[in-house]
Gaussian input, Z-matrix of N, CA and C with variables (Angstrom, degrees):
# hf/3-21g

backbone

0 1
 N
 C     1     B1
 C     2     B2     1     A1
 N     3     B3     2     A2     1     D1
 C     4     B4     3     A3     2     D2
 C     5     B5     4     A4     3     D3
 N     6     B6     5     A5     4     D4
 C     7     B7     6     A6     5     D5
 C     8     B8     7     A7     6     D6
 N     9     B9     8     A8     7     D7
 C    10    B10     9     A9     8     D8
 C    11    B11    10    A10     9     D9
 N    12    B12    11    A11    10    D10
 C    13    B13    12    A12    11    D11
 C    14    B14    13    A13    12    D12
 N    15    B15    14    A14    13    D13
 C    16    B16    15    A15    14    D14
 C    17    B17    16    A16    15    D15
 N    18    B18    17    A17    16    D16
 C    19    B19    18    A18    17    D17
 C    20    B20    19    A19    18    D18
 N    21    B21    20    A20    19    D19
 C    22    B22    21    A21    20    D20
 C    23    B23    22    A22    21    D21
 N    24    B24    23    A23    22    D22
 C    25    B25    24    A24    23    D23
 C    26    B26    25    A25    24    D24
 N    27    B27    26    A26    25    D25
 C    28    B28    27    A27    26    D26
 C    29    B29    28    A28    27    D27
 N    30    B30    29    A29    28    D28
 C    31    B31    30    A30    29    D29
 C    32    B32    31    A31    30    D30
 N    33    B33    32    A32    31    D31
 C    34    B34    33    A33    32    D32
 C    35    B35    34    A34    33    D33
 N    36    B36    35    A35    34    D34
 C    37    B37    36    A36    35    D35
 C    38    B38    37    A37    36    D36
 N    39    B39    38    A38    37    D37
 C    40    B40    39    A39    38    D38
 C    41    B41    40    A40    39    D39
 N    42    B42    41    A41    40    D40
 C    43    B43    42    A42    41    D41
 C    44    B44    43    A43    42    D42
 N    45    B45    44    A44    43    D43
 C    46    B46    45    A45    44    D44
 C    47    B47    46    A46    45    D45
 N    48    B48    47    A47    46    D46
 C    49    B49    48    A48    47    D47
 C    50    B50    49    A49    48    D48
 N    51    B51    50    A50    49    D49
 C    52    B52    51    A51    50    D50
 C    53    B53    52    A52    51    D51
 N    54    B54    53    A53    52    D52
 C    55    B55    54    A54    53    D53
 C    56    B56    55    A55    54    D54
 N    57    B57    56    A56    55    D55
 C    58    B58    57    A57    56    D56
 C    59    B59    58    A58    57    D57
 N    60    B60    59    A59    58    D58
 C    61    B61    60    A60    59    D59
 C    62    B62    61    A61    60    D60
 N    63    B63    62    A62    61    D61
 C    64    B64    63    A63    62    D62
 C    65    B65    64    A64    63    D63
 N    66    B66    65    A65    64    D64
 C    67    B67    66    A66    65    D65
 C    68    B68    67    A67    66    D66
 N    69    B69    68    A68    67    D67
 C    70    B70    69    A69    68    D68
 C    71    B71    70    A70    69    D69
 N    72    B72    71    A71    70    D70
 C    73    B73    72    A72    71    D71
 C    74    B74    73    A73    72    D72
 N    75    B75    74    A74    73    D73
 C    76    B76    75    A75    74    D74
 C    77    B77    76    A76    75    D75
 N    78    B78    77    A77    76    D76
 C    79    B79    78    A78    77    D77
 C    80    B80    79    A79    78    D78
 N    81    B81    80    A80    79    D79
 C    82    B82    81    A81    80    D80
 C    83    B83    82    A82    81    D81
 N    84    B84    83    A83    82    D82
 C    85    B85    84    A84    83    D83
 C    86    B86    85    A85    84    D84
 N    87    B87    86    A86    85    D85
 C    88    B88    87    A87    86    D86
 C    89    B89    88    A88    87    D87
 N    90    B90    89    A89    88    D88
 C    91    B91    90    A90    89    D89
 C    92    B92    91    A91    90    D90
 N    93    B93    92    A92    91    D91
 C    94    B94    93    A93    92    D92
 C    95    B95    94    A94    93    D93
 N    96    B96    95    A95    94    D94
 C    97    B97    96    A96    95    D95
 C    98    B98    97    A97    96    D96
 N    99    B99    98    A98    97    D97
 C   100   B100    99    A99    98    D98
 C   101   B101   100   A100    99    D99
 N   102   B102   101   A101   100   D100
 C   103   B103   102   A102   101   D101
 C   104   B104   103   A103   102   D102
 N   105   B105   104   A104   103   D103
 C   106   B106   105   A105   104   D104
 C   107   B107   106   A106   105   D105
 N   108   B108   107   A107   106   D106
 C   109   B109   108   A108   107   D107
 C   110   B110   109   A109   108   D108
 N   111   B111   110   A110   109   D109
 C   112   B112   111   A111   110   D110
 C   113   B113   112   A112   111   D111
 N   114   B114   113   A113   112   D112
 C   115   B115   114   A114   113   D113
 C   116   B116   115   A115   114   D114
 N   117   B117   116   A116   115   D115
 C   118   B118   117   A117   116   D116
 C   119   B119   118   A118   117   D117
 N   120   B120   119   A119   118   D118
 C   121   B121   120   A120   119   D119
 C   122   B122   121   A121   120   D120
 N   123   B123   122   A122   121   D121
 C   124   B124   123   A123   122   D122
 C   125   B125   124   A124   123   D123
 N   126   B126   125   A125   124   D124
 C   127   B127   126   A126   125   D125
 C   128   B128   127   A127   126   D126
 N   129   B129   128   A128   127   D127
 C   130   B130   129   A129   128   D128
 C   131   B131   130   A130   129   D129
 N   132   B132   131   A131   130   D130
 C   133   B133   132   A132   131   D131
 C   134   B134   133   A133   132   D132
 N   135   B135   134   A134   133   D133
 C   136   B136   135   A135   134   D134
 C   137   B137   136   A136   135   D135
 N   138   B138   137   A137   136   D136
 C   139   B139   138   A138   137   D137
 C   140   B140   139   A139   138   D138
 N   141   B141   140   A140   139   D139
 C   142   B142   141   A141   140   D140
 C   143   B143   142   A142   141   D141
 N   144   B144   143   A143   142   D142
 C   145   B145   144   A144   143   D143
 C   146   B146   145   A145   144   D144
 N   147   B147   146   A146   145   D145
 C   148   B148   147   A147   146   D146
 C   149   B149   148   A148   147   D147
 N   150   B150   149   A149   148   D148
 C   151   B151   150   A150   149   D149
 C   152   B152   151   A151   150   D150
 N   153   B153   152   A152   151   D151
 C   154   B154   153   A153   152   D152
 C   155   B155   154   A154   153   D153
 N   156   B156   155   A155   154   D154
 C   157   B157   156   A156   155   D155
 C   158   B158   157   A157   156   D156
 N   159   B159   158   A158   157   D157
 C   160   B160   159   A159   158   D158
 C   161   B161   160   A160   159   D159
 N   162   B162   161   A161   160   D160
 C   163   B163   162   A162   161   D161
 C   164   B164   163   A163   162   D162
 N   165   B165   164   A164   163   D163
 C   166   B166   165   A165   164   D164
 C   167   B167   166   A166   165   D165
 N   168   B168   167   A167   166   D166
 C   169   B169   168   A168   167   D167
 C   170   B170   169   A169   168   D168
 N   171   B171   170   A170   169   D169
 C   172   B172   171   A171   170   D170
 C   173   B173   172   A172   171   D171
 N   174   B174   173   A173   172   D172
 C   175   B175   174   A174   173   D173
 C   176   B176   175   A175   174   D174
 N   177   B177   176   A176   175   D175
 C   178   B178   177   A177   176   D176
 C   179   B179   178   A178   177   D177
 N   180   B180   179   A179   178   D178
 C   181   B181   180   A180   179   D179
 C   182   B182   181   A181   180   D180
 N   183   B183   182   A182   181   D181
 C   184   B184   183   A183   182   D182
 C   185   B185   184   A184   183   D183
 N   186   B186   185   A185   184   D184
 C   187   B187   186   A186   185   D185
 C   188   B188   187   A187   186   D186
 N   189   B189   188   A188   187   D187
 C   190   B190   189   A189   188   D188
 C   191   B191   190   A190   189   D189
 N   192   B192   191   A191   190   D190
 C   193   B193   192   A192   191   D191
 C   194   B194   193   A193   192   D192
 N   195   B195   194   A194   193   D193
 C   196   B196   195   A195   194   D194
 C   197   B197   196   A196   195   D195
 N   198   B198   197   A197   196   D196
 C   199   B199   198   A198   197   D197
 C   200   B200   199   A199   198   D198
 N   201   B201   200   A200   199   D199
 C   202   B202   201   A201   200   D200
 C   203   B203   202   A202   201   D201
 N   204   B204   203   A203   202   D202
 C   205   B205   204   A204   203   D203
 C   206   B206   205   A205   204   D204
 N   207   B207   206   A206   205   D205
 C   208   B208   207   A207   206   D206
 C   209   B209   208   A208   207   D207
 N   210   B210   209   A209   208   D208
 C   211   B211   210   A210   209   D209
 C   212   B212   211   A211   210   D210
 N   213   B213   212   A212   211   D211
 C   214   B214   213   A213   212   D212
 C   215   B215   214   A214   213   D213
 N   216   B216   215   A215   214   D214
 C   217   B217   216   A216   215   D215
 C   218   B218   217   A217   216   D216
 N   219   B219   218   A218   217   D217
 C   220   B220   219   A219   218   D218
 C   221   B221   220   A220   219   D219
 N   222   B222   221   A221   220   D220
 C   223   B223   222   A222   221   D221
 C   224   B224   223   A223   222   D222
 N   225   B225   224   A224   223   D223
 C   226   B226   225   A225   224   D224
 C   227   B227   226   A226   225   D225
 N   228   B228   227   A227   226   D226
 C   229   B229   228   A228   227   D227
 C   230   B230   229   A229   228   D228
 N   231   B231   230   A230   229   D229
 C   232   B232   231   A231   230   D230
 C   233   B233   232   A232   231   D231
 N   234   B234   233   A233   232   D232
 C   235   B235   234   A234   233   D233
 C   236   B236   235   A235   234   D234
 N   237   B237   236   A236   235   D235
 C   238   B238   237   A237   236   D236
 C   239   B239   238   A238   237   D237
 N   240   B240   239   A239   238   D238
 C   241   B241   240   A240   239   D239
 C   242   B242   241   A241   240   D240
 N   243   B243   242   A242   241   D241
 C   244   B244   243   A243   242   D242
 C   245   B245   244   A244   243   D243
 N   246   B246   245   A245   244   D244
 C   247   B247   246   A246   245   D245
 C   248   B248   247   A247   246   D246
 N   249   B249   248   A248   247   D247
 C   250   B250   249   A249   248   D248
 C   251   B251   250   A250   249   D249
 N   252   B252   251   A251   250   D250
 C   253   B253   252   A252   251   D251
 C   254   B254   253   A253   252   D252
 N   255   B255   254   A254   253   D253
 C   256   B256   255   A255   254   D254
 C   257   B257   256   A256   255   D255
 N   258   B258   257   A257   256   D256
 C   259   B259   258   A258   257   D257
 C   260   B260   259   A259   258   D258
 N   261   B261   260   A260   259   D259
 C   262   B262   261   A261   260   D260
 C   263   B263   262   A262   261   D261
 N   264   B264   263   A263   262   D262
 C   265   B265   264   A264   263   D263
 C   266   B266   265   A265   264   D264
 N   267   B267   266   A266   265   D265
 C   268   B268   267   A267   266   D266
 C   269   B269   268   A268   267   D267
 N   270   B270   269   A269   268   D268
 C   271   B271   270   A270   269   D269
 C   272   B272   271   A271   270   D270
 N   273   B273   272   A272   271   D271
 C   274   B274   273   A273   272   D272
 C   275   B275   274   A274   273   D273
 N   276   B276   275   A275   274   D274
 C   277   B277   276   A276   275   D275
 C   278   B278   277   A277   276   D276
 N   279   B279   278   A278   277   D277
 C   280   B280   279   A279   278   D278
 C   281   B281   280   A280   279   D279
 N   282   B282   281   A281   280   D280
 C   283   B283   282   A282   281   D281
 C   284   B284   283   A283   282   D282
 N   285   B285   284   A284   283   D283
 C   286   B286   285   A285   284   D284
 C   287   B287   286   A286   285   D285
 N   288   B288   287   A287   286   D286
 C   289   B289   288   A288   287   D287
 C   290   B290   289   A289   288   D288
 N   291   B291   290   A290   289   D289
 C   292   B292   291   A291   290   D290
 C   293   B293   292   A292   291   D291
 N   294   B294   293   A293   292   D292
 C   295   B295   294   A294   293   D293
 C   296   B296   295   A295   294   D294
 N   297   B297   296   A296   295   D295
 C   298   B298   297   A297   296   D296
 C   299   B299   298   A298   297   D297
 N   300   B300   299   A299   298   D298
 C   301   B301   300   A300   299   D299
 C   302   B302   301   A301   300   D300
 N   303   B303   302   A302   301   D301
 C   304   B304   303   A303   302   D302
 C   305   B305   304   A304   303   D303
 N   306   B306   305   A305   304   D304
 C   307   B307   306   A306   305   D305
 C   308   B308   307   A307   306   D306
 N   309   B309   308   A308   307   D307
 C   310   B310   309   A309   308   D308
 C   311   B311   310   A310   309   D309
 N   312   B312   311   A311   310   D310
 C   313   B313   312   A312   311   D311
 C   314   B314   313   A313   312   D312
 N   315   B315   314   A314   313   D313
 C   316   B316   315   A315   314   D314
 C   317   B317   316   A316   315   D315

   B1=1.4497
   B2=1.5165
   B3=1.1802
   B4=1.7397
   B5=1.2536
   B6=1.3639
   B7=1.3731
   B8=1.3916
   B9=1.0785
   B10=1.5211
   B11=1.3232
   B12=1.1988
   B13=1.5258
   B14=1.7437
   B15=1.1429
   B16=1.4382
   B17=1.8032
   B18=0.9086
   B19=1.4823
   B20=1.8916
   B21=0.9698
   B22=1.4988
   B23=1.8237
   B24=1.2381
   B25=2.1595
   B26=1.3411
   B27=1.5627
   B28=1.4795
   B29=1.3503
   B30=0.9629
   B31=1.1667
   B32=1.8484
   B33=1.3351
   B34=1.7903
   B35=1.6536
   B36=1.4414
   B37=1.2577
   B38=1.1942
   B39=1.5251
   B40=1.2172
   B41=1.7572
   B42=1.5886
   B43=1.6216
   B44=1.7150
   B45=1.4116
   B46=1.7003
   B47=1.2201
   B48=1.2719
   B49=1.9276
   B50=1.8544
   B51=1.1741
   B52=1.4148
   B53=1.2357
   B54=1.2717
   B55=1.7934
   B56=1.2735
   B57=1.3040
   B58=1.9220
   B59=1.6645
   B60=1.4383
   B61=1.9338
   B62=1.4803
   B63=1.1438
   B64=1.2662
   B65=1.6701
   B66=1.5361
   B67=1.3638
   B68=1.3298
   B69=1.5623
   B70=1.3201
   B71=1.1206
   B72=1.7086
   B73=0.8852
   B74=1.5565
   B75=1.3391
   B76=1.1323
   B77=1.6730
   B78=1.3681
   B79=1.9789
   B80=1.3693
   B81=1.3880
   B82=1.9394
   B83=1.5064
   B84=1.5873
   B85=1.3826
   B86=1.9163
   B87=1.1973
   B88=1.1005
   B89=1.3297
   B90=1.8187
   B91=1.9282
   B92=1.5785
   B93=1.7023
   B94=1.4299
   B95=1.8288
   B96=1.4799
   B97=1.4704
   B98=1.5055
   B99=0.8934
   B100=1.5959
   B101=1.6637
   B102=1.4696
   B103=1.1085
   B104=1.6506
   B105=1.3175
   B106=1.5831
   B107=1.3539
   B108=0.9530
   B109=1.7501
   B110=1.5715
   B111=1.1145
   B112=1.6343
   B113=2.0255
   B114=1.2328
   B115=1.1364
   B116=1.4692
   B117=1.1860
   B118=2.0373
   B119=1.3154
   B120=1.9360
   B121=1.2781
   B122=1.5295
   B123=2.0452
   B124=1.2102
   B125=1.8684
   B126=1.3478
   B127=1.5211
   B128=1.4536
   B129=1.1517
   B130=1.9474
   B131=1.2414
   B132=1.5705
   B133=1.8446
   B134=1.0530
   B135=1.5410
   B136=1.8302
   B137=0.9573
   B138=1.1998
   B139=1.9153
   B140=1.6661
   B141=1.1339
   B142=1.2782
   B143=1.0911
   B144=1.6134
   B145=1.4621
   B146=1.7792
   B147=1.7112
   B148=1.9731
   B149=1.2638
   B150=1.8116
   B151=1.6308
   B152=2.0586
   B153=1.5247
   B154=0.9979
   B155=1.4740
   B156=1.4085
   B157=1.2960
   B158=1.5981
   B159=1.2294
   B160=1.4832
   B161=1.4047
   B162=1.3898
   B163=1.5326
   B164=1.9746
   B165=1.4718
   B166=1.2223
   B167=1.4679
   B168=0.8347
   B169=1.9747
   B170=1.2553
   B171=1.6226
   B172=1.4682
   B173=2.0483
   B174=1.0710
   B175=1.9113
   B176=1.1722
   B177=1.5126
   B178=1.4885
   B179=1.0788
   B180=1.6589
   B181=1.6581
   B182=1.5735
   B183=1.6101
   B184=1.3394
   B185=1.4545
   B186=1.3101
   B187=1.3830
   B188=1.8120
   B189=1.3736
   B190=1.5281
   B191=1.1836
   B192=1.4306
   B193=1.5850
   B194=1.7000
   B195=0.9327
   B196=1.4118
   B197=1.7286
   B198=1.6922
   B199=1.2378
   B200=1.4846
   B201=1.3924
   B202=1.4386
   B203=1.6692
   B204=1.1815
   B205=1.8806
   B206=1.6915
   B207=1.5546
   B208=1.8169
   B209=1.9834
   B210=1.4925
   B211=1.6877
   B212=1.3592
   B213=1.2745
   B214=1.7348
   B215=1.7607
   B216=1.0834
   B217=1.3823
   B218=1.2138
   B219=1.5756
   B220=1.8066
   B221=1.6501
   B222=1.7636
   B223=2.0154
   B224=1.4201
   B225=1.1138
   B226=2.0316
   B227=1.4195
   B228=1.1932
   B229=1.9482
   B230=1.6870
   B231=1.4617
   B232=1.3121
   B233=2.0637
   B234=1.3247
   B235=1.7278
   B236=1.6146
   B237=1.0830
   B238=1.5980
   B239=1.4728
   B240=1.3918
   B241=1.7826
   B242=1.8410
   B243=1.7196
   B244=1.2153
   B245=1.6115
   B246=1.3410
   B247=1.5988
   B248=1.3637
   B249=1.5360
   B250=1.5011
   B251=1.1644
   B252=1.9502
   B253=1.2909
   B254=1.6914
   B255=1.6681
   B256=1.6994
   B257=1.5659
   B258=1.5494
   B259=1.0144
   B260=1.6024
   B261=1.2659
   B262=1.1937
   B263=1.5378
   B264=1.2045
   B265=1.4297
   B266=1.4027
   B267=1.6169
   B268=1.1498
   B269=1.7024
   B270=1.5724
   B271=1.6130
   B272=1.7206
   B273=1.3194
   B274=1.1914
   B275=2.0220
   B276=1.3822
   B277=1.4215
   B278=0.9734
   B279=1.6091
   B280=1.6594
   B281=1.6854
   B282=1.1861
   B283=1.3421
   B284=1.4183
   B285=1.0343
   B286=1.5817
   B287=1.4038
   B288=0.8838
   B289=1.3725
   B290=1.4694
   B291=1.7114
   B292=1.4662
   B293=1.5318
   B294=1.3184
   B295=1.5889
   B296=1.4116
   B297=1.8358
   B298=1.5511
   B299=1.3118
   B300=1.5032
   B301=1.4061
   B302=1.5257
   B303=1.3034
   B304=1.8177
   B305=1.9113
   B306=1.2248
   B307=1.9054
   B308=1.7418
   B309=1.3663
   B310=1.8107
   B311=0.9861
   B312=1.7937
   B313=1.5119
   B314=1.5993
   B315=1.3036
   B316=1.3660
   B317=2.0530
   A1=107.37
   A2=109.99
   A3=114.20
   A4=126.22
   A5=132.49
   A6=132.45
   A7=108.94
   A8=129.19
   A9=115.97
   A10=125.42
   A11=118.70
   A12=116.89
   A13=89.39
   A14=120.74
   A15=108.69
   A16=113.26
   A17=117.71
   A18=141.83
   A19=105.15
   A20=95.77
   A21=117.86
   A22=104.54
   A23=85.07
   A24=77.27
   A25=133.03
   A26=113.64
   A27=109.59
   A28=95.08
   A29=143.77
   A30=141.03
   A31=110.86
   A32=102.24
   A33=123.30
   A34=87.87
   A35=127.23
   A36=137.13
   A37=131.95
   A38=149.90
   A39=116.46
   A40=136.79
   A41=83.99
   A42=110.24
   A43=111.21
   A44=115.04
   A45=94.94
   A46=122.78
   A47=110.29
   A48=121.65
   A49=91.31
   A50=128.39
   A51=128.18
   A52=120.84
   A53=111.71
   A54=111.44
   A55=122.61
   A56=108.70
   A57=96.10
   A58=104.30
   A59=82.23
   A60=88.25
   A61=107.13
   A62=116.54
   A63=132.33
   A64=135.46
   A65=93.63
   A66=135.30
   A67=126.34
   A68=127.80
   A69=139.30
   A70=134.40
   A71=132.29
   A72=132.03
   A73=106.35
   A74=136.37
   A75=118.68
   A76=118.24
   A77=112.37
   A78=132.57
   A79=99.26
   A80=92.91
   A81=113.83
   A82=109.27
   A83=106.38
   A84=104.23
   A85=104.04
   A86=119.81
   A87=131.27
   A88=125.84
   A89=99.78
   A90=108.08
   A91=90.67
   A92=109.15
   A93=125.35
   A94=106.60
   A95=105.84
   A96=111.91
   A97=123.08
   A98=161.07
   A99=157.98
   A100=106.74
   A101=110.43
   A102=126.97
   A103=104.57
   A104=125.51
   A105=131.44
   A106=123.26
   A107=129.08
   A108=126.17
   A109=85.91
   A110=145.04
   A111=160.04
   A112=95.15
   A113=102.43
   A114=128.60
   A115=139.35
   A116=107.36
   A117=123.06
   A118=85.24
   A119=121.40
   A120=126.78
   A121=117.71
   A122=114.06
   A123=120.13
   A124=111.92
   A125=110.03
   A126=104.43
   A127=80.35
   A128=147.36
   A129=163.38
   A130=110.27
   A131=99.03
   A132=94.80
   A133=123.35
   A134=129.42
   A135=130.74
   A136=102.21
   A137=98.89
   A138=112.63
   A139=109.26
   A140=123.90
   A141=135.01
   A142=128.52
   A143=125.68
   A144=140.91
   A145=112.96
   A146=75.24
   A147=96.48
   A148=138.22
   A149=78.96
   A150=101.24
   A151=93.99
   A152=112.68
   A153=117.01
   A154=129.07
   A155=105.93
   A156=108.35
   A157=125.15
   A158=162.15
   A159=149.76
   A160=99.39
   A161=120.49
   A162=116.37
   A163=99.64
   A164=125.37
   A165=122.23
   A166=107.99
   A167=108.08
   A168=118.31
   A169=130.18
   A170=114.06
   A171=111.85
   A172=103.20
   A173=94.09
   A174=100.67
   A175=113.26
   A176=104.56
   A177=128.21
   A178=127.96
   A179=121.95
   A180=127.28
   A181=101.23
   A182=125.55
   A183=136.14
   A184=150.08
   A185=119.97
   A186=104.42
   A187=89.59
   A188=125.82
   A189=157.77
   A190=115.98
   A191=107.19
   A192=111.04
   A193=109.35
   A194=107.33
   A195=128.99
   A196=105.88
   A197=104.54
   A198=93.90
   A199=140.74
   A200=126.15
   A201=116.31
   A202=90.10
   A203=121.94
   A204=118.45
   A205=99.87
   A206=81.70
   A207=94.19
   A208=77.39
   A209=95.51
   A210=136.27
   A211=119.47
   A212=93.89
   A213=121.28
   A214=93.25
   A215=121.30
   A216=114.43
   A217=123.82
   A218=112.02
   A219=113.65
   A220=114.10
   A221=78.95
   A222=85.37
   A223=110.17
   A224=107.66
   A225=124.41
   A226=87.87
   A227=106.21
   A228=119.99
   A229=90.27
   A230=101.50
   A231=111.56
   A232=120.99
   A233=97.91
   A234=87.93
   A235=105.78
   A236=118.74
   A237=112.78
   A238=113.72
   A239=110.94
   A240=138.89
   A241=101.08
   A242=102.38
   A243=132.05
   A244=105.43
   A245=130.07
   A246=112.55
   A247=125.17
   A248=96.77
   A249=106.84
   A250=132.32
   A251=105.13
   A252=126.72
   A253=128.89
   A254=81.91
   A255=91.84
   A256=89.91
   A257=136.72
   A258=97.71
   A259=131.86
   A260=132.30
   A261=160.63
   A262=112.45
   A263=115.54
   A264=133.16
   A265=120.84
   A266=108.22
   A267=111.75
   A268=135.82
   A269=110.50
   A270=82.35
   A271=100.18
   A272=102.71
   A273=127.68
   A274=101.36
   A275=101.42
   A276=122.28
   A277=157.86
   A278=137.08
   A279=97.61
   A280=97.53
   A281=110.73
   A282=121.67
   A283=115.14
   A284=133.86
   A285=126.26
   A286=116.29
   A287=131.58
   A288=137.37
   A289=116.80
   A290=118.42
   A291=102.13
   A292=111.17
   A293=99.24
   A294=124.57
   A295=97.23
   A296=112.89
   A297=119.54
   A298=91.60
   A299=122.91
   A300=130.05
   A301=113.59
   A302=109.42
   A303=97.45
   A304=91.37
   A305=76.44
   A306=103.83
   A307=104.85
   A308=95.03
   A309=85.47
   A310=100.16
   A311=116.53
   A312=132.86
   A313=84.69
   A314=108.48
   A315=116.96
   A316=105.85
   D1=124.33
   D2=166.78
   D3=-70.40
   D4=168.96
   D5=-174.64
   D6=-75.06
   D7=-14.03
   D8=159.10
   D9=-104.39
   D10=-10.12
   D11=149.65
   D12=-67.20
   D13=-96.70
   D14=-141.41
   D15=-47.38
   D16=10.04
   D17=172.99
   D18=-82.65
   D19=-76.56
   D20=177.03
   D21=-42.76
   D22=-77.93
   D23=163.00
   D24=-35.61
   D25=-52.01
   D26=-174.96
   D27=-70.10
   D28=-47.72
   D29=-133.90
   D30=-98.96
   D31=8.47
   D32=-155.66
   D33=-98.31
   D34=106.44
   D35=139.15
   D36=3.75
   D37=68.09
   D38=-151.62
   D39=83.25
   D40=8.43
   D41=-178.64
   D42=-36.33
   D43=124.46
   D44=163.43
   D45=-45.47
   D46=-154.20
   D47=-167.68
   D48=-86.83
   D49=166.69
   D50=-146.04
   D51=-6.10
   D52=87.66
   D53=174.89
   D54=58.33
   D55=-10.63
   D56=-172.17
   D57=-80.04
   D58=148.85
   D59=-167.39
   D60=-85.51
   D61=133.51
   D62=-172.63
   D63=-9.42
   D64=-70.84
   D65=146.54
   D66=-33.63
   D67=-33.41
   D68=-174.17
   D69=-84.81
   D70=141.34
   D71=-155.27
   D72=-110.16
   D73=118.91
   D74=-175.36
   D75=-122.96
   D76=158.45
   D77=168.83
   D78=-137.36
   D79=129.78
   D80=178.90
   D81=35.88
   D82=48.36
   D83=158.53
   D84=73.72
   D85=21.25
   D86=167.37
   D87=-132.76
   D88=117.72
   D89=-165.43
   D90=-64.10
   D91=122.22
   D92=-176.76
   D93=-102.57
   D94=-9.78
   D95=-158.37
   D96=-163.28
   D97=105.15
   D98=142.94
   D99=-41.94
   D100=146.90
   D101=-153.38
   D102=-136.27
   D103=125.00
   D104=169.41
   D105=-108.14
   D106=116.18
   D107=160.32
   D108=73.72
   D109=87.55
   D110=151.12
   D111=-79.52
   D112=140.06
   D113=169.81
   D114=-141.86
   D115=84.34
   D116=-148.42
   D117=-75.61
   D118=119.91
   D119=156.65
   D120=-116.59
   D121=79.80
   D122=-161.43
   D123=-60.37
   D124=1.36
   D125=-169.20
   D126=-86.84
   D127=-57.10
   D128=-179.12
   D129=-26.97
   D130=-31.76
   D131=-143.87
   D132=76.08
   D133=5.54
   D134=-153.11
   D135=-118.89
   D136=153.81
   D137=146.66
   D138=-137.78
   D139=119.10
   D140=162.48
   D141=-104.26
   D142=105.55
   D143=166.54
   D144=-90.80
   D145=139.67
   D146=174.03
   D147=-29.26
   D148=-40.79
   D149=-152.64
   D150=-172.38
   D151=122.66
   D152=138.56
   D153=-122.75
   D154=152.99
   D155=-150.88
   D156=-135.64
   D157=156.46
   D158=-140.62
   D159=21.40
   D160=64.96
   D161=-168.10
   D162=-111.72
   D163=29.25
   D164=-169.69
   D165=-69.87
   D166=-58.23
   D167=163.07
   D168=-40.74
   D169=-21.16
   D170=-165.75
   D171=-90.89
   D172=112.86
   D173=168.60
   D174=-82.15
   D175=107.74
   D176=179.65
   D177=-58.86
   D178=-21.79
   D179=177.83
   D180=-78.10
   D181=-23.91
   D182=173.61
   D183=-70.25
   D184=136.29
   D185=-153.88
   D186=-59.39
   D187=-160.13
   D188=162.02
   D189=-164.32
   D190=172.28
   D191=165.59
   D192=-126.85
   D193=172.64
   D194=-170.29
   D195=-153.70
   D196=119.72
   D197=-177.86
   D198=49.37
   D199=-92.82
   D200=173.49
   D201=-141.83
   D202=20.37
   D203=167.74
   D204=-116.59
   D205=148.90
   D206=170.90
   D207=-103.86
   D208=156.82
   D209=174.19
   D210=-150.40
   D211=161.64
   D212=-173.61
   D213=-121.74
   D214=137.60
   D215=154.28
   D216=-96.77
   D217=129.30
   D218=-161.63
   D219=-93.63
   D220=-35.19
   D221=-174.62
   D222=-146.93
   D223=154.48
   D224=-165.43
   D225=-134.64
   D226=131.79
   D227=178.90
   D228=-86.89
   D229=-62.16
   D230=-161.90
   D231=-139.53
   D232=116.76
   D233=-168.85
   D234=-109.70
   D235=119.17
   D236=161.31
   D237=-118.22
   D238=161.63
   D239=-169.15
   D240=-82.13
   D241=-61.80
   D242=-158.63
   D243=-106.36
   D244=100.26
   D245=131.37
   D246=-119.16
   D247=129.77
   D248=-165.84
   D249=-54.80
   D250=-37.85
   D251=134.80
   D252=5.64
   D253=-73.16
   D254=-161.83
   D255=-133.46
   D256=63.09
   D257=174.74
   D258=-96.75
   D259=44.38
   D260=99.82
   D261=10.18
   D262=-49.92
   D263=-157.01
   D264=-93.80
   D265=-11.20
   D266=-175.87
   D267=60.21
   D268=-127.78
   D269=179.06
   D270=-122.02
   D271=128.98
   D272=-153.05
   D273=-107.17
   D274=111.24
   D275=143.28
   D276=-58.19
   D277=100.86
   D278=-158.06
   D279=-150.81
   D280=164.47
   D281=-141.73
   D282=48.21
   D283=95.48
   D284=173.45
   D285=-114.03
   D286=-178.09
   D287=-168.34
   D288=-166.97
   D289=88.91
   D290=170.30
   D291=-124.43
   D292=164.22
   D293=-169.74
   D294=-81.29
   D295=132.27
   D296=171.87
   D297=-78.63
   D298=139.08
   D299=151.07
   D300=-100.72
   D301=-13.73
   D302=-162.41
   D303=-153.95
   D304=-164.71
   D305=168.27
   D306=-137.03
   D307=144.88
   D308=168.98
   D309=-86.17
   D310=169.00
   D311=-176.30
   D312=-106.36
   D313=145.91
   D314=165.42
   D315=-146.56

């Protein structure tokens, strides 16, 4: 973690359980992704978000966690590299759909 990630954490409102910011998507303890409009459907197994976003880091064949679930991501509506819009945001996901496999241990 860099000094402005680990910056960005302490300093995150409502931070998850060790610093990780709410919103974030993580692999080996590294925020891989920002997260919009999340929607936990525990009867599914799912969670489907709007929009993920600074998602260049996140390896898609790989589990992550989110909050207090480990996931797989099953489905991508739509993936882009570039929006000109926002490009700030990097490469941006949207409609997604991944499968809870677990809980994290904390």
């Amino acid at each position: 973690m860099n000094n402005t990630e680990a910056n960005m954490s302490a300093a995150a409102p409502g931070a998850a359980p060790q610093g990780r910011v709410p919103d974030g998507i993580y692999q080996n303890n590294r925020r891989v992704a920002r997260v919009i409009d999340p929607e936990v459907d525990t009867a599914a197994k799912e969670i489907r978000f709007v929009e993920l976003y600074d998602s260049d880091l996140l390896l898609l064949p790989e589990e992550c966690e989110y909050q207090k679930y480990r996931l797989v991501v099953k489905r991508i509506e739509y993936a882009s590299k570039v929006n000109k819009e926002e490009p700030h945001k990097g490469r941006i996901l949207r409609n997604v759909a991944a499968e809870i496999v677990g809980y994290r241990e904390q």
